[in-house]
N, C-alpha and C positions, 0 to 999 in steps of 0.2 A: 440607488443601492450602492450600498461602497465595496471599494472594487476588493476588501477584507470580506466583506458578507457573503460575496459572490461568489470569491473563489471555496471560503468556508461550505458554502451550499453547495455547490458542485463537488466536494470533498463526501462531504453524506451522500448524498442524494447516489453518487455512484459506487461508494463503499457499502451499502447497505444489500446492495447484489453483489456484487462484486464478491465481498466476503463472505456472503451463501454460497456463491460458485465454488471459491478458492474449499471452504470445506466440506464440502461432497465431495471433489477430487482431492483430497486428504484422505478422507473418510476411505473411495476407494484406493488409494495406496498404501494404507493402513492394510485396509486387508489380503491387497497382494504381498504385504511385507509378516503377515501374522506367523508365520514358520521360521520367519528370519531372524536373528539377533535382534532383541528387542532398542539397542541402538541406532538402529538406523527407521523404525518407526519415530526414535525420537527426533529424528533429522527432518523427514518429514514431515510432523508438526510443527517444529523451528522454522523451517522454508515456509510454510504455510502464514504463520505468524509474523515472517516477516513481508510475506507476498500482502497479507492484509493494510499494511500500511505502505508499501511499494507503491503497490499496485492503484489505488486510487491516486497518491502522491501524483503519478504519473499520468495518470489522466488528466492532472489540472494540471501541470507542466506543459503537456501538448498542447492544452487550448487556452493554459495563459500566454504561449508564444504565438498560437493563430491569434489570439486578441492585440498583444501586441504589435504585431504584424500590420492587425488595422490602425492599431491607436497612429504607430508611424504613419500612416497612408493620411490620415486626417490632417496631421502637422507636415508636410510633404506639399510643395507647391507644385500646382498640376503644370506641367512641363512633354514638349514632344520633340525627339529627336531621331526617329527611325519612320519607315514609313509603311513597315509591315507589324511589327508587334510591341508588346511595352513590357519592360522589365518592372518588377517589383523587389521589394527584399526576400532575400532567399528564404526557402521555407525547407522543410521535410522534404526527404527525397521520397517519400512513399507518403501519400497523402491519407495520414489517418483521420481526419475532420468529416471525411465524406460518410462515414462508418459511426459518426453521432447521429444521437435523436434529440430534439430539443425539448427540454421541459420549460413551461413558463411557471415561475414563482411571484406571488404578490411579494412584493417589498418587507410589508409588514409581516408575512409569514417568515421570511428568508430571517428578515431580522431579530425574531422571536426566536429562531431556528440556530442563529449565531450566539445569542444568550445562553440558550439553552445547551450546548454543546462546549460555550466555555466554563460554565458552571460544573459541568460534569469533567471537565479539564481538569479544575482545578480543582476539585474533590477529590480526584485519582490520583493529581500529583500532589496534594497533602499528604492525604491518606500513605502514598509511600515514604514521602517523606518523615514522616510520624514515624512507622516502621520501622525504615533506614535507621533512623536515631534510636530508635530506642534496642533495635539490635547491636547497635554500638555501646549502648549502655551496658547491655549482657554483657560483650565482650569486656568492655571495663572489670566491668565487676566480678569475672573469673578469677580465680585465683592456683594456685600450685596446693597439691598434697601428696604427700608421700602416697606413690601406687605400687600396689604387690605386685612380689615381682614376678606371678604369673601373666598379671593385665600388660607391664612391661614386656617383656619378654614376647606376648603376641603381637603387641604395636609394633616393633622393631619390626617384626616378621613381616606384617604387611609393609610397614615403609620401604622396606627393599623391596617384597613382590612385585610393589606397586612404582618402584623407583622413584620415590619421593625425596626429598631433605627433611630433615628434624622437624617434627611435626611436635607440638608440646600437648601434653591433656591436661587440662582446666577441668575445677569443679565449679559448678557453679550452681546457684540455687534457681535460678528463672527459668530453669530445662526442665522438662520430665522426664524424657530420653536422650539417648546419645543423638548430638545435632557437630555439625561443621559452619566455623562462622571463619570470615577470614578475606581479603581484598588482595593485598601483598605478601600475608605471611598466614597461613591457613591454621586454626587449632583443632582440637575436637575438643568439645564440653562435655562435661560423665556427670551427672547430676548427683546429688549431694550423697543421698543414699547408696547410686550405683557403685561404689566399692564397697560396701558395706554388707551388702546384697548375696544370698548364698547362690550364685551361676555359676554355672558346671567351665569348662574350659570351653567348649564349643558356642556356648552362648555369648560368654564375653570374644571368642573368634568372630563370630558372624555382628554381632552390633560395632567392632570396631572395622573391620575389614567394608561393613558398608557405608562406615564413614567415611573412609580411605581410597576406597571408590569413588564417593562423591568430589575427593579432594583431587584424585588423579586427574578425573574428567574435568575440573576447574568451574564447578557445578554451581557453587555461589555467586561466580564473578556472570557467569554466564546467563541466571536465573536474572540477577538485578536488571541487565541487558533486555530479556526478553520483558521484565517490569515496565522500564520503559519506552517500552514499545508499546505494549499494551496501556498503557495510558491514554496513547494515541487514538486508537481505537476501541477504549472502553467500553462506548456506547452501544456497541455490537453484540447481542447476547452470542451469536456463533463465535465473535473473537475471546469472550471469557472460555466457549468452551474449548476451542482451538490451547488456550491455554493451559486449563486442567486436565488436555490429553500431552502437554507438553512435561506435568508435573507428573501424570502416572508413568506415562514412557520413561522419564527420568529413572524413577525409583526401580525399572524394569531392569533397566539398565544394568542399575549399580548393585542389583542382587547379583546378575547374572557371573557381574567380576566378581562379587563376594563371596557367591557359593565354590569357586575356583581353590579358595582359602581351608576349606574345609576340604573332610574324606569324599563328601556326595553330596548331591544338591539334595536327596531327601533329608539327612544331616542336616542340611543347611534349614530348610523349611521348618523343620521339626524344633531347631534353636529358636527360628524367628517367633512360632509361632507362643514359645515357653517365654520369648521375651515381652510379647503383645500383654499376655496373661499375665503377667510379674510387674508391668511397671503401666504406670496412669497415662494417659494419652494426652492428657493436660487440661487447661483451660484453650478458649480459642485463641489461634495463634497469634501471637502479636509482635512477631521479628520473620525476619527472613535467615533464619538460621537453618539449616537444614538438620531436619532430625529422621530418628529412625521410622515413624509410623506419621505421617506429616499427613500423609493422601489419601489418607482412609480406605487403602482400596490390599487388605492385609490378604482375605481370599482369594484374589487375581494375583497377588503378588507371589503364594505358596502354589498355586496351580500351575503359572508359570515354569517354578524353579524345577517342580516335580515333570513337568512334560517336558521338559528339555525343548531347546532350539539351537539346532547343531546344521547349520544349513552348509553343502559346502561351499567354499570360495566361488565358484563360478556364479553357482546360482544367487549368492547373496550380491555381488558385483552386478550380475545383470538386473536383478531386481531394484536394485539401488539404482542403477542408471536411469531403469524404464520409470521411477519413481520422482525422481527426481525431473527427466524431459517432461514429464505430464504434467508435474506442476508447472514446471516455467511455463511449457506452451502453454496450458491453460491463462496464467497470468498477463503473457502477453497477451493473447488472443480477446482477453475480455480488459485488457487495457484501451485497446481499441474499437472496441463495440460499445462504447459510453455514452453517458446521458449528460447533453451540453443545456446550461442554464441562457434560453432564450431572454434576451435584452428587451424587450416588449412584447405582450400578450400577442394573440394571433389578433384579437379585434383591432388593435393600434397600427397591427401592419397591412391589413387589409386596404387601407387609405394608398399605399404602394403598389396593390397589386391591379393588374388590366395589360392590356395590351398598348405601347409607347411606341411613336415614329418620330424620329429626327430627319428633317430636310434640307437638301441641298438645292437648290433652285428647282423645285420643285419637286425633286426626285429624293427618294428616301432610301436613306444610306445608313441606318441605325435602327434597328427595332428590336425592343427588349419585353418580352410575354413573363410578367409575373404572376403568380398566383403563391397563395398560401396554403401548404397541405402539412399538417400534422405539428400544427406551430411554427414551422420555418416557410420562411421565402424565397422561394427559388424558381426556376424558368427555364427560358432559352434565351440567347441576342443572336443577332441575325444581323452583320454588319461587312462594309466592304473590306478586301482583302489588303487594300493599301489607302495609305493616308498620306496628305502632305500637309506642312506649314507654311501658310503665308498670313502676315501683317498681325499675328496675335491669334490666328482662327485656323482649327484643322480641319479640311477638308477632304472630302472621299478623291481618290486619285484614281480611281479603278472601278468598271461596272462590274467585277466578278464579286461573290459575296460568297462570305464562309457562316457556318453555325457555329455556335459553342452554346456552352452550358454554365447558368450559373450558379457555381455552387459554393458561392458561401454570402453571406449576407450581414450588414450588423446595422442595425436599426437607432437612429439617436435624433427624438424630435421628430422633426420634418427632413432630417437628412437622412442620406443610406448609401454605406458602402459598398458596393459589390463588386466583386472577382467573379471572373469570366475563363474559361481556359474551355480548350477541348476534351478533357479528361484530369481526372484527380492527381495523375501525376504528370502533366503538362509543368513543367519548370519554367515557362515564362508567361504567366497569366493577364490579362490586364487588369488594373484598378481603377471603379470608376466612383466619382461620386455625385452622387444624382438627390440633388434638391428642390422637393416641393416647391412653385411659386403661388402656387392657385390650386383648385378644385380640380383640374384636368389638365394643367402647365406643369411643367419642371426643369431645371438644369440641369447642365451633367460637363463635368472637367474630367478628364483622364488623369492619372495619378500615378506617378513613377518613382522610381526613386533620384533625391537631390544631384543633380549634375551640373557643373558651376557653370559647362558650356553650352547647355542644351536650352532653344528659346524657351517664352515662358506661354502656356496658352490662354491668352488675357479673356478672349471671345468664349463663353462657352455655349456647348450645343445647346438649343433649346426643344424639349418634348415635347409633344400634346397627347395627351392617350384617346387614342382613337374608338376603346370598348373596353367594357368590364369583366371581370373573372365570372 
């Protein structure tokens, strides 16, 4: 399996929970934030959105540096220079690997699985890309017409509300409603008809002021942002929905500044809703332009404006806060409770597992109890508490014996890495590496890291497993 597949598989394999988890705890911040400005629901949907591709991100992070970790240990000449413990390359100060479970994947699934996921890759980022461009062609193809100087006269009015710079209004024919398209210099688009069109003053208030809204909050540059993220995680049907509570929150939002613009938010509903009715909703969308009815979601949007959400400072602050902790900890906490992609089935590593004594003139000073539970391989060692070197060979220097634990394992062939410490966050572990020679024999060199002065251990221990798991 290439080490592309691998990491690719452990990217799903742990995003597929992961981002169920992350939106439940959305879903409930959502609704401790339901009375709040509908802004900072949209926050947390963004966090969310971004937790969905963090969050796995970093699970393969953590275990592509334990992997690395080993990979060094393998190119690493086994070497002994102390005569109580062995250094390795430094790892985590908090040992999150002990907090994986391992999954075994056949090869040929894994790699069906990497197909499969860059196919949908690159569908997603066509498919934007399509978009991207062809919303640039709209904006091309806007053009300037003389506006009365009623619709004038309201633009102005929100551009200062709103503290904006000269924003221009474009007509353009591939709108149906007023949309904001714009990267560096933002416009609004008024479709061909909409000056033409007999709207009261309050209706042309409310469709431009919640374009205006969308431009203050920098709502386009922002949206393409979360596009590409979501790309990442397309394959998730919870991360599409994570996103289309990103798009309704949006538009929650930018009513909320909108209705500000007008007498009252009943006012304000009352315009939206004479706007819905008066102009086409279009064909399906085929730019990321933002327009006035994009989300389909017009009865949530009038119910909103009419119940008001007037929370005050305090309580939106703490809500915000407590909304925001829950995600991260959530995010960290199931960053580190992930599913690690096992390097060999449990049958292939079963040939590893029994119970192994290394001897010293007769007396055994090395014993390492493996077995395999739940796809990994792990144990105990049971070895003396000091070692010396002489002529190439280490030998036990002490009858006292300590235990440790081994918990971590990487399986390659007839070879096998293991790390040994007394606890997961033991920061000086040993590394051993123990290869099959027979049915019931094995080798084993200690493995440390490169020290130009430290002898080299030519001899190594020889096992024999004395019993079976």
């Amino acid at each position: 399996m290439s080490e592309a597949s691998r990491w690719l598989t452990t990217f799903f394999l742990n995003a597929i929970w992961q981002i169920t988890a992350i939106t439940l705890f959305a879903l409930l911040c959502d609704r401790l934030l339901q009375r709040m400005p509908s802004r900072y629901m949209h926050r947390v949907w963004v966090l969310a959105l971004i937790c969905c591709l963090l969050v796995p991100l970093t699970t393969v992070l953590i275990q592509s540096r334990s992997g690395a970790a080993m990979e060094d240990a393998k190119s690493t000449e086994p070497v002994a220079n102390r005569t109580t413990t062995y250094s390795s390359s430094p790892g985590l100060a908090i040992s999150l690997r002990s907090m994986s479970h391992s999954v075994y994947v056949p090869p040929i699934l894994s790699g069906a699985l990497m197909w499969t996921l860059a196919m949908l890759l690159l569908y997603r980022a066509t498919r934007l890309g399509l978009i991207v461009y062809s919303t640039y062609r709209i904006r091309q193809s806007a053009y300037e017409q003389e506006v009365p100087l009623c619709l004038s006269r309201l633009a102005e009015q929100c551009r200062r509300a709103f503290s904006l710079p000269i924003t221009p209004l474009l007509c353009s024919a591939h709108v149906s409603t007023p949309a904001t398209v714009g990267l560096l210099q933002s416009v609004v688009l008024l479709p061909e008809n909409f000056l033409a069109s007999d709207f009261s003053e309050h209706d042309l208030a409310s469709a431009l002021s919640h374009e205006f809204a969308h431009i203050r909050r920098r709502d386009f540059v922002l949206n393409l942002l979360y596009e590409v993220v979501y790309v990442a995680v397309y394959f998730h049907p919870f991360a599409t929905f994570i996103k289309s509570q990103i798009d309704r929150t949006r538009e929650l939002a930018c009513d909320e500044m909108a209705a500000h613009m007008l007498p009252s938010g009943t006012c304000y509903a009352s315009s939206l809703l004479h706007l819905a009715q008066s102009m086409s909703s279009g064909p399906a969308r085929s730019s990321y332009a933002l327009g006035l009815f994009d989300t389909n979601t017009l009865e949530e949007r009038i119910v909103n404006i009419l119940k008001g959400n007037d929370g005050g400072r305090k309580w939106v602050r703490a809500f915000k806060l407590a909304a925001v902790c829950l995600v991260g900890t959530v995010a960290l906490g199931i960053s580190v409770f992930s599913l690690k992609l096992a390097a060999q089935s449990a049958t292939d590593l079963k040939h590893f597992a029994g119970t192994w004594e290394c001897k010293y003139k007769g007396r055994t000073f090395f014993t390492l109890k493996m077995a395999v539970k739940d796809g990994t391989l792990g144990g105990t060692a049971i070895h003396s508490t000091r070692v010396s070197w002489v002529d190439g060979e280490i030998i036990p220097d002490s009858n006292e014996t300590t235990s440790d634990k081994i918990f971590e394992t990487h399986a390659s062939g007839e070879e096998l890495l293991i790390k040994i410490a007394d606890g997961p966050n033991d920061s000086d572990p040993i590394s051993l590496r123990f290869t099959l020679t027979g049915k019931d024999e094995a080798e084993a060199k200690l493995v440390v890291e490169k020290q130009p002065d430290a002898p080299t251990q030519t001899k190594p221990w020889h096992f024999q497993r004395v019993s079976n798991p």
